[in-house]
MARBA-819263 format. One record per residue (C-alpha): residue number from 1; x negated, y, z. Coordinates in steps of 0.001 Angstrom, whole numbers. Layout:
BEGIN
NODE  pos        X        Y        Z
NODE  NUM        X        Y        Z
...
//
This chain:
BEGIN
NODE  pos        X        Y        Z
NODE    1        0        0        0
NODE    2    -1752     3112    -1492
NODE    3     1008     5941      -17
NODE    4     -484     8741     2071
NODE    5      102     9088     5472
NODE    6     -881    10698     8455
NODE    7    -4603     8928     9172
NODE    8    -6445     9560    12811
NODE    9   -10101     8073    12840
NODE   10   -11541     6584    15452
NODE   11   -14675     8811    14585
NODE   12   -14563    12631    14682
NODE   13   -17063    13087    12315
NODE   14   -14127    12281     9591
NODE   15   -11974    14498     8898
NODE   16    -7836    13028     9717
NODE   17    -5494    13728     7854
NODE   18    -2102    13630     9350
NODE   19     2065    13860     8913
NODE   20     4423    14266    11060
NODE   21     7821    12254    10204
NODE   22    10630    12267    12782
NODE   23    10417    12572    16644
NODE   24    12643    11735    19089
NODE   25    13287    13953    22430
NODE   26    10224    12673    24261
NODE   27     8373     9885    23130
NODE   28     8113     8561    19418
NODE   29     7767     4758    17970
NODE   30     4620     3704    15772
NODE   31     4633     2613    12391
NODE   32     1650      168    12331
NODE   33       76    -1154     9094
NODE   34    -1072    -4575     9920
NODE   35    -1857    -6119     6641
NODE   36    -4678    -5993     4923
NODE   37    -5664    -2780     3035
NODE   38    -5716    -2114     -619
NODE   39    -9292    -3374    -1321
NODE   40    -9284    -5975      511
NODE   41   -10559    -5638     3767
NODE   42   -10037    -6120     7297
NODE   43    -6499    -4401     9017
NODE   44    -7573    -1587    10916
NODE   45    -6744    -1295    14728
NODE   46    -4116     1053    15593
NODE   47    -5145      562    19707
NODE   48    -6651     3619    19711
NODE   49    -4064     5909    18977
NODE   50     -162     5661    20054
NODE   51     2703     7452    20641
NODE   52     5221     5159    22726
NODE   53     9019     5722    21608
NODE   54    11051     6785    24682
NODE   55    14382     4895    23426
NODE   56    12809     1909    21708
NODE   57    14648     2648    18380
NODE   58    13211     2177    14897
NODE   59    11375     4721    13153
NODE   60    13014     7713    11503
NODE   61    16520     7136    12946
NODE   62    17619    10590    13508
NODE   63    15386    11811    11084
NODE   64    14619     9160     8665
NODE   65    11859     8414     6138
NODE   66    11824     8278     2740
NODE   67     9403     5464      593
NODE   68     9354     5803    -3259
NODE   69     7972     3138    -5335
NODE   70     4894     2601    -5974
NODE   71     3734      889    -2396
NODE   72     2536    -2350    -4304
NODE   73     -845    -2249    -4838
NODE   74    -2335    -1410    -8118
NODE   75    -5885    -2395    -7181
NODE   76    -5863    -5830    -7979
NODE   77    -8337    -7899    -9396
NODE   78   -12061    -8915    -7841
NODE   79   -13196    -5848    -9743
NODE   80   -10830    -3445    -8159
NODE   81   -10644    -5168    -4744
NODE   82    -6915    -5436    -4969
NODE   83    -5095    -7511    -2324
NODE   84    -1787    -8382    -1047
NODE   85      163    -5622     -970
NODE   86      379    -3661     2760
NODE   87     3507    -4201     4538
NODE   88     4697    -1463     7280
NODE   89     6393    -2817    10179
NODE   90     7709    -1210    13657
NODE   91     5679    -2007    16412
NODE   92     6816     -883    20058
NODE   93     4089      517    22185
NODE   94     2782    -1041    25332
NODE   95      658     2014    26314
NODE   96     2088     5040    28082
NODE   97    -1088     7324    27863
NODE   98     -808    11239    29332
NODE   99      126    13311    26139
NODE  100    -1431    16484    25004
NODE  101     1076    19135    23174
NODE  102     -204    19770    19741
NODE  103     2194    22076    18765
NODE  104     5996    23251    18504
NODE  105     6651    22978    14226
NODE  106     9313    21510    12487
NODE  107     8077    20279     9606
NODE  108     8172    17790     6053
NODE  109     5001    16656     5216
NODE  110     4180    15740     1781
NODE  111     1676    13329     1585
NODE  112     1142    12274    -2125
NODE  113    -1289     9314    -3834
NODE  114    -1383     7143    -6657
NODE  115     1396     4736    -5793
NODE  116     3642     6841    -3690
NODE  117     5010     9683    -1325
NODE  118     5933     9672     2350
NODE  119     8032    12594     3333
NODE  120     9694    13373     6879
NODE  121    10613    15987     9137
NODE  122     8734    16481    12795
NODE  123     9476    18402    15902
NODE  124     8007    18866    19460
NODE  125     5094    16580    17536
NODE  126     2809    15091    20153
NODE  127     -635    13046    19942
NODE  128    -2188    10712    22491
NODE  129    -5643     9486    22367
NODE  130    -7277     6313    24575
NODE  131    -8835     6921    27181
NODE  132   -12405     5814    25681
NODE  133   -12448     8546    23464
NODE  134   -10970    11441    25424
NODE  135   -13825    13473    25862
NODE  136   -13251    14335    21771
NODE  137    -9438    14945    22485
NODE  138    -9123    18141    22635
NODE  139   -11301    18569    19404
NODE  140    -9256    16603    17373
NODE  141    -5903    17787    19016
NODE  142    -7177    21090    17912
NODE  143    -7784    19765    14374
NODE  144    -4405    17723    14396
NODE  145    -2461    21445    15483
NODE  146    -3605    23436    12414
NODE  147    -3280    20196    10316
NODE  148      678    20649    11332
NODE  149     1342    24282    12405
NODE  150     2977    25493     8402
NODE  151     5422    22365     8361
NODE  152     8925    22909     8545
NODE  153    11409    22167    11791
NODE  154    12984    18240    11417
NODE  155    15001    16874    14012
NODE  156    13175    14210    14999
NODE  157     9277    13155    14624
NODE  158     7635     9918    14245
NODE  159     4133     9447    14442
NODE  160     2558     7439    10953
NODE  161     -749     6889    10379
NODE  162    -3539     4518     9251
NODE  163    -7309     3922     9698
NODE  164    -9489     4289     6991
NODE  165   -10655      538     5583
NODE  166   -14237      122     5107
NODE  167   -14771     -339     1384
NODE  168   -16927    -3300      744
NODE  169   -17305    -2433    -3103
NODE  170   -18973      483    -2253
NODE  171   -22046    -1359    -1291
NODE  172   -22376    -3460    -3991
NODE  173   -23751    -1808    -7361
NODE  174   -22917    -4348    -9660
NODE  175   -20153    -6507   -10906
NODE  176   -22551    -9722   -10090
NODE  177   -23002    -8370    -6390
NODE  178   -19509    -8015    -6070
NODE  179   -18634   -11804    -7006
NODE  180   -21343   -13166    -4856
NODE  181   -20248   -11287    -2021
NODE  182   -16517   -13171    -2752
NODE  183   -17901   -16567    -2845
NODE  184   -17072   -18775     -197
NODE  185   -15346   -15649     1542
NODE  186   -11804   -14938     3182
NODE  187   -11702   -11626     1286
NODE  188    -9221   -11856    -1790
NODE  189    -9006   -15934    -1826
NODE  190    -5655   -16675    -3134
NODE  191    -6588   -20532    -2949
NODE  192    -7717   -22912     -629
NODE  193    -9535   -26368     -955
NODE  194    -9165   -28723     2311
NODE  195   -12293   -31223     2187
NODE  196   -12534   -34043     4496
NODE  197   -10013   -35826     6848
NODE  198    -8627   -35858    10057
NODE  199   -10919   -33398    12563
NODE  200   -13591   -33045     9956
NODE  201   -11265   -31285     7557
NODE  202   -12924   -28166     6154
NODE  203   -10820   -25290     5041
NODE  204   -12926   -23989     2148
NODE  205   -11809   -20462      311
NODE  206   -11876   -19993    -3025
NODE  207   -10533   -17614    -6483
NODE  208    -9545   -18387    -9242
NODE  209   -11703   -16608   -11491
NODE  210   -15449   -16924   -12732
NODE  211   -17915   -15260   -10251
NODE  212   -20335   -14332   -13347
NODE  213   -21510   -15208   -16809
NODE  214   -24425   -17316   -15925
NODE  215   -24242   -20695   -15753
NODE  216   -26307   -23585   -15018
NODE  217   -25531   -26892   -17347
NODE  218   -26924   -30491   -16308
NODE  219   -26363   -33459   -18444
NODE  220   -24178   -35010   -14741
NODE  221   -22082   -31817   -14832
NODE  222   -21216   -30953   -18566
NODE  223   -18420   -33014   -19160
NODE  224   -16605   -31844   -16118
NODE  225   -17742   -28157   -16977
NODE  226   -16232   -29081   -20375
NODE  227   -13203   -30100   -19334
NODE  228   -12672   -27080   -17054
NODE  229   -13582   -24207   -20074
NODE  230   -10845   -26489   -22123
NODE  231    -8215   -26116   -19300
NODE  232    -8579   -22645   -18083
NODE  233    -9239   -21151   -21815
NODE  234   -12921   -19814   -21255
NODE  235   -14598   -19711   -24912
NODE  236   -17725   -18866   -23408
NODE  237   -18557   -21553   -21029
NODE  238   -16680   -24095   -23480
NODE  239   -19335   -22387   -25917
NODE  240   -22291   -23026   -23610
NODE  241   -21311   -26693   -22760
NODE  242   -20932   -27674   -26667
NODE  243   -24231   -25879   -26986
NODE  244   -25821   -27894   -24373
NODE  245   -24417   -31354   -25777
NODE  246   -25709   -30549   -29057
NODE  247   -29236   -29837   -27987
NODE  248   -29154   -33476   -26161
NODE  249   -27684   -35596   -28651
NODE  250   -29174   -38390   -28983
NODE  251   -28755   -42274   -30911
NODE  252   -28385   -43298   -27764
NODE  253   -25686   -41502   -25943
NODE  254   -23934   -40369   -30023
NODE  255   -21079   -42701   -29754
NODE  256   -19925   -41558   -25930
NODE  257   -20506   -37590   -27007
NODE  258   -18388   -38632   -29648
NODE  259   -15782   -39793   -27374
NODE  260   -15823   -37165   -25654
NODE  261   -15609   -34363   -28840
NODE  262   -12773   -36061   -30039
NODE  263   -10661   -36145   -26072
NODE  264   -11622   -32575   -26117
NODE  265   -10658   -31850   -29813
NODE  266   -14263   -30154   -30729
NODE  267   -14891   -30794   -34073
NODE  268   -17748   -29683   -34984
NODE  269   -19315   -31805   -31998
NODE  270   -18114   -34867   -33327
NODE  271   -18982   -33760   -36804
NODE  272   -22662   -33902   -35162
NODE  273   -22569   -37069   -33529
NODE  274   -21104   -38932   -36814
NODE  275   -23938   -37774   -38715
NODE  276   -26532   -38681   -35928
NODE  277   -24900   -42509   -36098
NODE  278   -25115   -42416   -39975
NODE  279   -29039   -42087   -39647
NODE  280   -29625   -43775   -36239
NODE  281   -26617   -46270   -36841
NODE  282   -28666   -49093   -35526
NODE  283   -30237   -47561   -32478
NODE  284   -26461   -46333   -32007
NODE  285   -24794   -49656   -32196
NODE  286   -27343   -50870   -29701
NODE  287   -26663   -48259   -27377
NODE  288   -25246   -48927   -24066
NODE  289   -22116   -46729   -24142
NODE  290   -21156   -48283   -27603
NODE  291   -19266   -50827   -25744
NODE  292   -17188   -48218   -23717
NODE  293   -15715   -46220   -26308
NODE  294   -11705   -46630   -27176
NODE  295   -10537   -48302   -30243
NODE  296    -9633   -44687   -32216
NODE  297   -13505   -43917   -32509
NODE  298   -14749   -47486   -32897
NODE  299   -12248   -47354   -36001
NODE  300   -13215   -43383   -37280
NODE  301   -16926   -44658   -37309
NODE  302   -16119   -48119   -39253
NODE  303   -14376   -46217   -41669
NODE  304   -16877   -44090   -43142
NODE  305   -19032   -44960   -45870
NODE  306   -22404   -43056   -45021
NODE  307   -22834   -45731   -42311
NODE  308   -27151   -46813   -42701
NODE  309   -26471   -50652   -41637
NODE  310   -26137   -54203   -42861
NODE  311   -22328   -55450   -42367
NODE  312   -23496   -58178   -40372
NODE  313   -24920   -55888   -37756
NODE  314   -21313   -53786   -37925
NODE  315   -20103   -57266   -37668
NODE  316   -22018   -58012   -34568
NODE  317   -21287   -54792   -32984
NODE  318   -17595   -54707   -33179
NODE  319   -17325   -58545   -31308
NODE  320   -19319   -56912   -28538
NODE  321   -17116   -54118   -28816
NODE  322   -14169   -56360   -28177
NODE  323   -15952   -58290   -25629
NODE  324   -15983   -55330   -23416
NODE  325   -12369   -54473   -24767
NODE  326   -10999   -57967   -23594
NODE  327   -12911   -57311   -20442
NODE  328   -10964   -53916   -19543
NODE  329    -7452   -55352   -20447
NODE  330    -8073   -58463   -18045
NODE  331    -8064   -60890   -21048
NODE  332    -9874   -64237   -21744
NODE  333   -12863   -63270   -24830
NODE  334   -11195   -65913   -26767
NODE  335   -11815   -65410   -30546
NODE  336    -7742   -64902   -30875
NODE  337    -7701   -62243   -28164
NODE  338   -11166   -60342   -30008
NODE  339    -9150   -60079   -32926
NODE  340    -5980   -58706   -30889
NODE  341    -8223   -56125   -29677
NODE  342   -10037   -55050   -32739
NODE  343    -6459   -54887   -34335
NODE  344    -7286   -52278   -37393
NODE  345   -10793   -52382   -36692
NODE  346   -11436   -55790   -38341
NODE  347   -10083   -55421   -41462
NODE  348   -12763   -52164   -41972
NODE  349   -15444   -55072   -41825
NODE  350   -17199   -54967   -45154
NODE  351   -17654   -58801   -45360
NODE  352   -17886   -59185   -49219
NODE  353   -21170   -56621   -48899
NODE  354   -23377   -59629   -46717
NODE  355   -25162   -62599   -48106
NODE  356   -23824   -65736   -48654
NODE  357   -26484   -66396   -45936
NODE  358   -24999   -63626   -43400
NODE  359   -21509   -64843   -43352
NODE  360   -22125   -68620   -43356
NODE  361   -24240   -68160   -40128
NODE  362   -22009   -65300   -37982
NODE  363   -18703   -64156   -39265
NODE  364   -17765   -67550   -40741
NODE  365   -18672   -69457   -37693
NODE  366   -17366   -66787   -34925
NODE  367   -12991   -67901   -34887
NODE  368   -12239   -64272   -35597
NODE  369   -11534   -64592   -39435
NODE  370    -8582   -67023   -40494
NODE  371    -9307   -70142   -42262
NODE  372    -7512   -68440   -45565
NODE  373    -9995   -65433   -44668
NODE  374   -13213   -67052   -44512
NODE  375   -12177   -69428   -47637
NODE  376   -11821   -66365   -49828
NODE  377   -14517   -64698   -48900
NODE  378   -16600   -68118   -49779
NODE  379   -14482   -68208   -53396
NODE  380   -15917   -64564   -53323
NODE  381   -19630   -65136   -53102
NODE  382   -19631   -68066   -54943
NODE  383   -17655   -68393   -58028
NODE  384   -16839   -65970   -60873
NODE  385   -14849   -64189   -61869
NODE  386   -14627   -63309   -58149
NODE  387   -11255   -63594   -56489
NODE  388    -9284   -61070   -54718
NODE  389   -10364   -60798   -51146
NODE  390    -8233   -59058   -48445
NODE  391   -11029   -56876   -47050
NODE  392   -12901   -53249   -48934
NODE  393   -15808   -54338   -50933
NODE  394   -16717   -50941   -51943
NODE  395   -20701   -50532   -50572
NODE  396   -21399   -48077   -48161
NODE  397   -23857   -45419   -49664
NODE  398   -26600   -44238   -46116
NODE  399   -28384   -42456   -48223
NODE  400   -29763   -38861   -47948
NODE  401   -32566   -36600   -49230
NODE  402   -34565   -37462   -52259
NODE  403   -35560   -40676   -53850
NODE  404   -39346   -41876   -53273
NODE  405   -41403   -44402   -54736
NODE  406   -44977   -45710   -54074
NODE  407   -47205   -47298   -56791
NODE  408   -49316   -50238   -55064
NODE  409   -52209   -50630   -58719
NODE  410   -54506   -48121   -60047
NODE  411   -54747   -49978   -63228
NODE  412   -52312   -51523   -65979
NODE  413   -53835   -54769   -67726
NODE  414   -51724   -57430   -70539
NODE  415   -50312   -60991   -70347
NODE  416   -48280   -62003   -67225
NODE  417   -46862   -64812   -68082
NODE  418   -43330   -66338   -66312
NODE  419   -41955   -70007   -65995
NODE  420   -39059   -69863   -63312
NODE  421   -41439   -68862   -60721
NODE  422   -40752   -65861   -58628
NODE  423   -43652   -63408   -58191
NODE  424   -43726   -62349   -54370
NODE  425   -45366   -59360   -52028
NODE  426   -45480   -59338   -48417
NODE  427   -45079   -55371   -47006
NODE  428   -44258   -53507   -43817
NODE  429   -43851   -49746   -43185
NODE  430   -44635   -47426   -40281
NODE  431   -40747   -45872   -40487
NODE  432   -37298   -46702   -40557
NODE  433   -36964   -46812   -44479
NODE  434   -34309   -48023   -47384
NODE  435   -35392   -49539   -50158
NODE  436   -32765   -49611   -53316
NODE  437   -34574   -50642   -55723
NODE  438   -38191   -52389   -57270
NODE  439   -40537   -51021   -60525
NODE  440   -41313   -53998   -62499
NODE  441   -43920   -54335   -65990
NODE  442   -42270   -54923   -69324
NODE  443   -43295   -57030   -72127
NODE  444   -46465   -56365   -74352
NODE  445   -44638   -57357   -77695
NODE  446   -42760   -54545   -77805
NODE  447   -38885   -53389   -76961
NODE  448   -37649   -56391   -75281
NODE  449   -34726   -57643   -72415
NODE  450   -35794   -59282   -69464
NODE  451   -33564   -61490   -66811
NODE  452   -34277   -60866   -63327
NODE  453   -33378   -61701   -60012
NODE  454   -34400   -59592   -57073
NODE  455   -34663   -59604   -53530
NODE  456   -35664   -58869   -49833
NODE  457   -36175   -61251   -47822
NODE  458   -36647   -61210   -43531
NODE  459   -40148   -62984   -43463
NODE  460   -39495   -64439   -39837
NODE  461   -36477   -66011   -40317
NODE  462   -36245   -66309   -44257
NODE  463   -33117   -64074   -44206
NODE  464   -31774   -62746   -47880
NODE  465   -31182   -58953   -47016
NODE  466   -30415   -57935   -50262
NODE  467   -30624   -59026   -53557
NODE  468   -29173   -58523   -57430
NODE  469   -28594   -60506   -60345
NODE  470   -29437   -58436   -63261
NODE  471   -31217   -57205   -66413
NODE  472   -33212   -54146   -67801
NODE  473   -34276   -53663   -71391
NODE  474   -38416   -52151   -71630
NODE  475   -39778   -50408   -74683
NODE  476   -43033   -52064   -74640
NODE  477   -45347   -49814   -72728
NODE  478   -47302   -50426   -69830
NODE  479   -44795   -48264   -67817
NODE  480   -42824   -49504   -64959
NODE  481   -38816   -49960   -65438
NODE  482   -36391   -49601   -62599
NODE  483   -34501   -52139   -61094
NODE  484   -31981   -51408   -58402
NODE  485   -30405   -53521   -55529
NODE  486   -26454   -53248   -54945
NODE  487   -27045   -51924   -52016
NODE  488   -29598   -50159   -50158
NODE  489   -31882   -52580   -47994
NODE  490   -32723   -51434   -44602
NODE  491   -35855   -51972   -43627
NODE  492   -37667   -50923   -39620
NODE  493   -41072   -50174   -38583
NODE  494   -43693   -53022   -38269
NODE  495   -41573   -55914   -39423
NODE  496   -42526   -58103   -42076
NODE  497   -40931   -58351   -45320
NODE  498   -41160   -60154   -48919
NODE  499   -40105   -58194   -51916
NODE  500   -39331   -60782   -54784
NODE  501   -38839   -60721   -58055
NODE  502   -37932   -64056   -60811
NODE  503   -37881   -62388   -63885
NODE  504   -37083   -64604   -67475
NODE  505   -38792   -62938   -70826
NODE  506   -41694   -63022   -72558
NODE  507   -45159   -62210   -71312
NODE  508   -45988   -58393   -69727
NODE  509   -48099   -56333   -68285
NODE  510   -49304   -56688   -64873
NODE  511   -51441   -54490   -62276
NODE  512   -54914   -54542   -60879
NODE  513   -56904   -52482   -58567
NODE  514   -54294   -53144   -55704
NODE  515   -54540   -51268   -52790
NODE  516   -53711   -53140   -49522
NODE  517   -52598   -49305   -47695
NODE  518   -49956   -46750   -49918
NODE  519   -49122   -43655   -47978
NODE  520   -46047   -41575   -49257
NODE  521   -45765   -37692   -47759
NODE  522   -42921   -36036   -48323
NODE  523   -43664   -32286   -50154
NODE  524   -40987   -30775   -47818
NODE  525   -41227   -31809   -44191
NODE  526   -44856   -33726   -44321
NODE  527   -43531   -36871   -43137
NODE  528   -45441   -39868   -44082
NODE  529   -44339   -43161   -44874
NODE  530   -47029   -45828   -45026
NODE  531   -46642   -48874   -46776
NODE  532   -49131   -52309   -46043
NODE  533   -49137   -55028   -48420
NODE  534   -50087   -58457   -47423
NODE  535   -50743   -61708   -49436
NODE  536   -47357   -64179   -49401
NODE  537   -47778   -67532   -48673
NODE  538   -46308   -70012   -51094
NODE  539   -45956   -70042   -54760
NODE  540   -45763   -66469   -55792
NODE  541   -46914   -67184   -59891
NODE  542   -49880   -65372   -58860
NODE  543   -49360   -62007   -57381
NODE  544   -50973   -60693   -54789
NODE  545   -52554   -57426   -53043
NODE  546   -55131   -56985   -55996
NODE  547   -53170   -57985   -59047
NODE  548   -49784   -58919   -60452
NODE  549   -45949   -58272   -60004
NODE  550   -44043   -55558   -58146
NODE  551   -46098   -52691   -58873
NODE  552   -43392   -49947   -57461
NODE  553   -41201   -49887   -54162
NODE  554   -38029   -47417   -55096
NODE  555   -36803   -46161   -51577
NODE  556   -35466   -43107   -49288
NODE  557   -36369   -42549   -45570
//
């Protein structure tokens, strides 16, 4: 309550201001303001001052007092220090103190501010001071008598008046001071928390606004901080937290930040964390929180074709997937209840993109597919023209950036012959890599087509990765003539592999000079990818690290 009333401090170096507002024949009631004041602060004490109502009656009631609107409180806010609004309530007097005459005036005071007026009319107006401060009486009765002495007559007089608050606000020079002098404080809370139980409950304050624009972001408390920018619509800390998240993704935690973007509908966050499990998709499949995502993302990420993994390995992932799945919804991890849970999930299973070899030995074998399912998909790999299969046999294309290609022989010579026998070259590379194609020698007679069958094969366990059944047509010159796989072949760091290559046609060129190191840098970012070529054991119609077959690996990194 911001009106303007009749104020006696406690301290005479103030100056009081003061009203007079209805009296009765000998003693007057007091209006005391009890709540707290407009910024905030502590009620003032009205002990020291009184003036004790001889007939007990209300304020004002021969006289009467007017209130216009405007006693709520404007000041509201933690910047402003606004409060609850001051209430004014009568309060009889318990003190009977000797009085000192101020002065005989009738009079209306008109006390104006910015959210009201207080007028009245006073007569035989009297003040009364405590005892502890009567040596100053006389000073301020003085003070109070000139204050009053021009009023008009009223017939009656009430005594109103309020201390002055102390103005915390005023000490503090900034917005940030201000806030941290709020938190954990009485002063404006309009919430409380109660922690603990029983006896040990703690009655904590709190307000509901932000104490300042700094923040402090820890990968424990993000998600939480997330979800509380989201709910109480601040851009700028929802800003910082997607900020923060992006700086940390990683393969590792990519599939629960994409969770998380999609709960909290941030696009752009999940836009990140798909493309980080395109290029990491192993390291993300492997990943610990893979298991604990829900069956929307699991089926968002299957979907997409930019996906840098064999089938088999999707394969693998989504039956631990529903492992976990079966796990959370209390149910036996038959192979009927996996493929309850994986429900849409399944059918985005590429399973006419793997090997003959692949599906024989997991997806075949695992109960999940129906017999009719994994009889089709045999019909499929097998025979020609290939039947109809229930599942998308479109290839998923992983690949970004430029093509790159490595050239293992310094030197071109003539005549490699061929009888049936596949010419073979053990390699492994320093970097996650995919190769999509092989370089191969045409014939020496001239423009001439050439059969071939290529492939890459898993040198540890003799695995088929990828392979094609194909052709490609040379013009006789001792360049090299591309020969692509289906689909790109994945191949990791400091694993052995065979690159193979049966070709049917009449004699060609062939390299020397081999080198058993290649290194490929990329012009743009300096990133090297070295290649190390080993003899392969077996018949390999003569190629090795110094001379033969395979001169060029087609890849991207």
């Amino acid at each position: 309550m911001r009106c303007c009333v009749c104020l006696f401090q406690r301290s005479l170096q103030c100056s009081p201001s003061k009203m007079a507002a209805g009296e009765s024949n000998s003693r007057s009631s007091c209006l005391n303001l009890s709540n707290s004041g407009p910024l905030g602060n502590a009620p003032p004490s009205n002990v020291a001052h009184s003036s004790p109502a001889s007939n007990g009656g209300a304020a004002g009631a021969t006289g009467g007092m007017n209130r216009n609107a405007g006693n709520s409180n404007p000041l509201s806010g933690p910047e402003n220090g606004g409060g609850a609004d001051s209430s004014v309530r009568i309060a009889p007097s318990t003190q009977n103190p000797p009085r000192q005459s101020v002065g005989q005036s009738a009079a209306a005071a008109h006390g104006a501010s910015a959210s009201g007026a207080i007028t009245g009319a006073a007569s035989n107006m009297t003040a009364t001071s405590s005892s502890s401060s009567s040596s100053s009486t006389s000073t301020a009765t003085d003070a109070s008598a000139a204050a009053v002495s021009s009023l008009p007559s009223s017939p009656a007089s009430v005594l109103v008046y309020r201390e002055p608050v102390y103005n915390w606000q005023a000490t503090k020079s900034t917005v940030k001071e201000r806030f941290a002098f709020l938190f954990n404080n009485e002063v404006l809370s309009d919430v409380h928390f109660l922690v603990g139980k029983g006896m040990g409950v703690q009655r904590i304050p709190a307000h509901r606004f932000l104490y300042s624009d700094e923040v402090q972001i820890g990968p424990e408390t993000v998600m939480t901080t997330l979800y509380s920018a989201k709910k109480y619509a601040v851009p700028a800390l929802e800003a910082h937290c997607v900020e923060f998240l992006k700086k940390n993704l990683r393969a590792d935690n990519a599939f629960m930040l994409l969770t998380q973007a999609r709960l909290f509908d941030e696009p752009q966050l999940a836009s990140l964390c798909l493309e980080n499990i395109d290029k990491n998709t192993a390291d993300a499949l492997a990943a610990e929180g893979f298991t604990d995502i829900d069956l929307d993302t699991l089926v968002a990420v299957l979907e997409r074709d930019t996906l840098g993994v064999r089938e088999v390995r999707l394969f693998g992932a989504a039956v631990r997937w529903a492992e976990a799945e079966a796990q959370r919804q209390q149910l036996q991890p038959t192979p009927e209840n996996k493929r309850r849970v994986l429900g849409k999930a399944l059918s985005l299973i590429r399973f006419p993109l793997m090997t003959i070899e692949e599906f024989a030995a997991g997806p075949a074998q695992s109960g999940i597919l129906a017999d009719r399912e994994v009889v089709s998909l045999f019909l499929h790999f097998t025979v020609n023209p290939k039947p109809h299969v229930e599942f998308i046999d479109r290839p998923r294309c992983c690949l970004r950036g430029k093509e790159c290609s490595i050239t293992r022989f310094s030197q071109v010579e003539s005549r490699w012959g061929y009888s049936g026998t596949s010419d073979r070259i053990r390699f492994s590379v320093n970097r996650r890599i995919f190769v999509v194609g092989f370089g191969l020698y045409g014939s020496i007679h001239g423009p001439t087509d050439y059969q071939v069958n290529i492939q890459i094969i898993h040198t540890d366990s003799n695995t088929v990765l990828g392979q094609n059944d194909t052709g490609f047509s040379c013009d006789g010159t001792a360049s090299t003539f591309r020969v692509m796989f289906k689909d790109p072949v994945e191949i990791l760091p400091s694993v052995n592999y065979i690159a193979c290559a049966t070709l049917k046609g009449p004699d060609s060129h062939y390299g020397t000079k081999g080198m058993r190191k290649v290194t490929h840098e990329a012009p743009a970012t300096g990133i090297k990818t070295c290649f190390t070529f080993c003899y392969a054991a077996g018949n390999n119609n003569g190629t090795s690290v110094e001379d033969g077959q395979i001169p060029e690996v087609i890849f991207y990194t």
